[in-house]
C-alpha positions in Angstrom: -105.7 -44.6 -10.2 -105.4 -41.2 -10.9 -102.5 -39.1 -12.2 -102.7 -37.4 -8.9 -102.7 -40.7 -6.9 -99.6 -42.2 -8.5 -97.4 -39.1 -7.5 -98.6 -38.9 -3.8 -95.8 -41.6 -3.5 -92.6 -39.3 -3.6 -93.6 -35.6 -3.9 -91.2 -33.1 -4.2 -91.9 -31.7 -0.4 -89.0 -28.8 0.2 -87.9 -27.7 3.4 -88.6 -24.6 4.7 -87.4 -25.5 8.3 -86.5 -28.8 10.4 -86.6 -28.8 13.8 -85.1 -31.4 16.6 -85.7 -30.5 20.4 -84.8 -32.1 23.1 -86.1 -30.9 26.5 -85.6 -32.0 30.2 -82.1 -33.0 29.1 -80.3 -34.2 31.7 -77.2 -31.5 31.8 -74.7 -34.7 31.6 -71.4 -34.4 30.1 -72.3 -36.2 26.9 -74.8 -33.1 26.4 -72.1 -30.2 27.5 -69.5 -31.8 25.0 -72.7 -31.4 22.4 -71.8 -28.7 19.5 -72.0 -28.2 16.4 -69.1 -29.5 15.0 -70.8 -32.9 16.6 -72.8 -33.0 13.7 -70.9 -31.1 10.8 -66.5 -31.8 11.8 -66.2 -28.3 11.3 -66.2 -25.0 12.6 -69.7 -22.8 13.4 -69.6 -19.3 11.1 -71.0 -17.4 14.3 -71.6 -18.5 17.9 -73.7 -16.2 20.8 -74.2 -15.7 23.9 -76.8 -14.7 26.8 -75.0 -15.8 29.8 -78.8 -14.0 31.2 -80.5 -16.5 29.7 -77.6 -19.2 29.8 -78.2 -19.6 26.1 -75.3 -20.4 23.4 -76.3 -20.3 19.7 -74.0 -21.7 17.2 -75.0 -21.5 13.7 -73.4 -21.5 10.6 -73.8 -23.3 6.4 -75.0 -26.9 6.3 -75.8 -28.8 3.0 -78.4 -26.9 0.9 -79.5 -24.3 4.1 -78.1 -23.2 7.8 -78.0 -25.5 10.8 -78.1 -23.7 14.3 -77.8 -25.0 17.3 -79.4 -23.5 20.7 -78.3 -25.1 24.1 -79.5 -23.8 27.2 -80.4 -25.4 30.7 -83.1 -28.2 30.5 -83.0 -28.2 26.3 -81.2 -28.5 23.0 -82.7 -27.0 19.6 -81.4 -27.7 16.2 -82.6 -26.2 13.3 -81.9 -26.5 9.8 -83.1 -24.1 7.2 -83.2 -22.4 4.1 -80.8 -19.3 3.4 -83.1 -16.1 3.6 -80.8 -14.3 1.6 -81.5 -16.8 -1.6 -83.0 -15.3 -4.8 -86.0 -17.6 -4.6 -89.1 -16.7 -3.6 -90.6 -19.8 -2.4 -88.1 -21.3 0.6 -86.0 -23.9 -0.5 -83.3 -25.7 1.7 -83.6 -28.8 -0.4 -85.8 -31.6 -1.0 -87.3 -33.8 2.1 -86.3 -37.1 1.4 -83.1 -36.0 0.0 -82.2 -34.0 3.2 -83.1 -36.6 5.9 -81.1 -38.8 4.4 -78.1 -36.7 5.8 -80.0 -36.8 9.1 -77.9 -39.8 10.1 -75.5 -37.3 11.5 -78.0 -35.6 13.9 -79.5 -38.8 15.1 -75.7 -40.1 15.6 -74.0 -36.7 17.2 -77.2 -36.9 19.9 -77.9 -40.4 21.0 -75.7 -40.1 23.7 -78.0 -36.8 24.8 -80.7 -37.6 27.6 -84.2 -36.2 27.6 -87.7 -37.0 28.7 -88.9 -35.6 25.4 -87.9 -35.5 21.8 -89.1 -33.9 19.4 -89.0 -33.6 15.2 -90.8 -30.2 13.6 -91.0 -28.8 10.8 -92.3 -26.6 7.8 -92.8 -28.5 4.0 -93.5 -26.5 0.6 -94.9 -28.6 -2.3 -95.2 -26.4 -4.9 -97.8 -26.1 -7.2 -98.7 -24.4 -10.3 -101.9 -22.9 -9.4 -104.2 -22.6 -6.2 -106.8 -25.2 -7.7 -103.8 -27.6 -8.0 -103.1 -27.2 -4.3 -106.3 -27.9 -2.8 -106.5 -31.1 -4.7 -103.7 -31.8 -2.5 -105.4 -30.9 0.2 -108.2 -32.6 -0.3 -105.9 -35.7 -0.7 -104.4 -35.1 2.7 -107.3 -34.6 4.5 -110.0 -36.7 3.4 -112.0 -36.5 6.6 -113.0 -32.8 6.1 -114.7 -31.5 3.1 -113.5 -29.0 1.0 -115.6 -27.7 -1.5 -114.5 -26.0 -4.6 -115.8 -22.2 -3.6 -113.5 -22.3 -0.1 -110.5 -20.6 0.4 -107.9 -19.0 2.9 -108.2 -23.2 4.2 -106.4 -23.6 7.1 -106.5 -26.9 9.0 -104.7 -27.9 12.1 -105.1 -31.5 14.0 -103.4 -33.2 16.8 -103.2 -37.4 16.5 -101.8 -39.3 19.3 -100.7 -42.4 18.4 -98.3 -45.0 20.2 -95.2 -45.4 19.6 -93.4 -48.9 19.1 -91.3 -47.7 21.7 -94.8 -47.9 24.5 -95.0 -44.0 24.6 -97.5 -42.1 23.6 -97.0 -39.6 20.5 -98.7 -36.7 19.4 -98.6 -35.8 15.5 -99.5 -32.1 15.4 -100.0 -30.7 12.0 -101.3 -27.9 10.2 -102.1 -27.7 6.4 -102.9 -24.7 3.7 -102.0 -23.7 0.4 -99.7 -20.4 0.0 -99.5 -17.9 -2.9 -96.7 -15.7 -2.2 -96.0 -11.9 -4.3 -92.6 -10.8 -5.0 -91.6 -7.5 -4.2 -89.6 -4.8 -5.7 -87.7 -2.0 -4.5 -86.5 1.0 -6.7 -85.5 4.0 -4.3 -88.3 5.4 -2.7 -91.3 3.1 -4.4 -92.4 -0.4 -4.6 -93.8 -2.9 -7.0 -95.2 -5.9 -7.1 -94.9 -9.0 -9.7 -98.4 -10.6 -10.3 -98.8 -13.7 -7.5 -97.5 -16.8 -9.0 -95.8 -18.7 -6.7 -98.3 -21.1 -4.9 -97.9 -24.1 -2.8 -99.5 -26.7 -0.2 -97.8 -26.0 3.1 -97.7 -28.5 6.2 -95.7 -27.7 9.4 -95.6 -30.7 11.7 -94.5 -31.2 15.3 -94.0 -34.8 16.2 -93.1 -35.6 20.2 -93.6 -38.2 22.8 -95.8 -36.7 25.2 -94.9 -35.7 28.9 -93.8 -38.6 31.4 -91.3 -38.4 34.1 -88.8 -40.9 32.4 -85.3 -40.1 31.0 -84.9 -41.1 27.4 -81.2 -42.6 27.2 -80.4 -45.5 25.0 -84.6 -45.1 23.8 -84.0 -41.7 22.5 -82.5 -42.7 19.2 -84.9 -45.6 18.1 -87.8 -42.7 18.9 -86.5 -40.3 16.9 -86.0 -42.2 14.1 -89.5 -43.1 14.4 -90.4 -39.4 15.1 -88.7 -38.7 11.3 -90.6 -42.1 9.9 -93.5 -40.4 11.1 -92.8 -37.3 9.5 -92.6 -39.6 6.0 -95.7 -41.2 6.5 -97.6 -37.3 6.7 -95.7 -36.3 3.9 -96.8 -39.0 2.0 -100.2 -39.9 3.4 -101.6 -36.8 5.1 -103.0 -36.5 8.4 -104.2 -40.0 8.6 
């Protein structure tokens, strides 16, 4: 087994965004109480309104990033994410694994939430020192298409449905490249550029149950701790 192989088992994925949606919610009380101090005991740092749209966003620091929290009729979005005002080029709002383990508190602020679907997104950085370096990853991931060694600008999106061990149907959408990203510097009226050497494998996921007419009530939790298993299993595995 290759060096390659042995490390496929915990790679140091970060988190560019995570996503949890709920939609078709139910409007109940359990999901007008919902907020997010649910999740965090505290206070948000900024809340907003579009009565127009009936939206509310709440948002504020969370562990390593910012967690937001949009509520309007019919669905709930939560986002967690890096800080854009970091120094780092490559987005960072922590490691993968280390961050869902803290996902406990989501699952636990929204079982009580009713929906017909749920969902768990999100963008992953594994970065690499060099573009060759994150192809091989790709190749890794991907195994059913072939890359050959004088591609580039790859970009690879699939759909899986699977079922769940709830009886619904899931679909596993992802999308795979690698990334090389140029820093940029501004001195009054000019700007420069440091050579490119930031690269990374990117994957941005989008794990859901797919449409059925069915509330999700005491279900919703068990699936969306499957939803995030899921999303361990691509990390790990690929699009298999």
């Amino acid at each position: 087994m290759s060096e390659l192989d042995n490390s496929m088992t915990a790679l140091p994925w970060q988190i560019e965004a995570l996503r949890f949606t709920f939609l078709q919610t139910t409007g109940s009380q359990a999901e007008q109480e919902f907020s997010w101090s649910s999740i965090t005991s505290a206070q948000p740092e900024s809340v907003t309104s579009k009565p127009n749209l009936g939206l509310t966003t709440e948002e504020g620091p969370w562990l390593q990033g910012t967690l937001s929290i949009a509520k309007q009729f019919g669905k709930i979005d939560i986002v967690y994410g890096f800080k854009p005002d970091t120094e780092s080029i490559l987005p960072d709002a922590g490691k993968f694994l280390d961050i869902l383990s803290a996902v406990s508190q989501i699952i636990e602020a929204t079982k009580h939430i009713g929906a017909s679907r749920i969902g768990f997104g999100g963008v992953l950085l594994l970065p690499v020192e060099k573009a060759d370096d994150g192809y091989k990853f790709l190749k890794k991931f991907l195994p059913f298409i072939n890359i050959s060694d004088d591609m580039s600008e790859v970009f690879f999106q699939v759909n899986r449905r699977k079922k769940s061990a709830t009886g619904l149907v899931i679909n596993e959408l992802t999308k795979w490249s690698c990334i090389a990203l140029r820093k940029l510097i501004f001195t009054g009226d000019s700007v420069s550029s440091e050579p490119v050497n930031v690269h990374a494998t990117r994957l941005e996921f989008d794990i859901n149950n797919a449409d059925h007419n069915e509330m999700l009530h005491e279900g919703s939790e068990k699936l969306l701790r499957e939803l995030i298993e899921r999303s361990k299993h691509i990390s790990r595995d690929g699009a298999s």
